[in-house]
N, C-alpha and C positions, 0 to 999 in steps of 0.2 A: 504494500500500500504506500511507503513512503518512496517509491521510488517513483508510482504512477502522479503521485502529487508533489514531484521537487524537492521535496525534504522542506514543505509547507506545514504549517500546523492546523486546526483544525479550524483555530481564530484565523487566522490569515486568508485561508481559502473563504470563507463568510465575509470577512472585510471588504477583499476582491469582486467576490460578484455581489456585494452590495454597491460598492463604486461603480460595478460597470452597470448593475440598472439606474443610479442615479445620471449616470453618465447618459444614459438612454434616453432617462425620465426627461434629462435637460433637451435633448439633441430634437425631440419628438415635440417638446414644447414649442423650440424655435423653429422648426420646420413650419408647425401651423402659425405662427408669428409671422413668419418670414408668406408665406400663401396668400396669410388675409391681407398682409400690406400689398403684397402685388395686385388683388383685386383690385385694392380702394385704388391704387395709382392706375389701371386699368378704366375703372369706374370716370376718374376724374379726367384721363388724359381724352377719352372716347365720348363723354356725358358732357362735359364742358363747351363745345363746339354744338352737339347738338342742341343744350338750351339757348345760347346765343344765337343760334340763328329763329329756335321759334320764340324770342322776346322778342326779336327785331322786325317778328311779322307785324 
């Protein structure tokens, strides 16, 4: 067993994959962060020209 696990302990292995879902936890955050701002800048760069021109009717 300690060979398949590096000569880790039993703390260390739990530490490890606690960091790596927080790591996750962050990454998954910013992804949909990083999605909805591309919309809104979507939203604004495509929506903007359409209202001016129906206010200018």
């Amino acid at each position: 067993m300690e060979t398949f696990t590096a000569g880790l302990g039993l703390q260390e292995i739990l530490m490890l994959g606690l960091g790596i879902a927080a790591v996750g936890f962050i990454l998954k955050k910013l992804f949909k962060l990083a999605i909805t701002i591309a919309i809104i800048i979507a939203l604004v760069y495509y929506g903007l020209p359409i209202l001016q021109t129906i206010m200018t009717m």
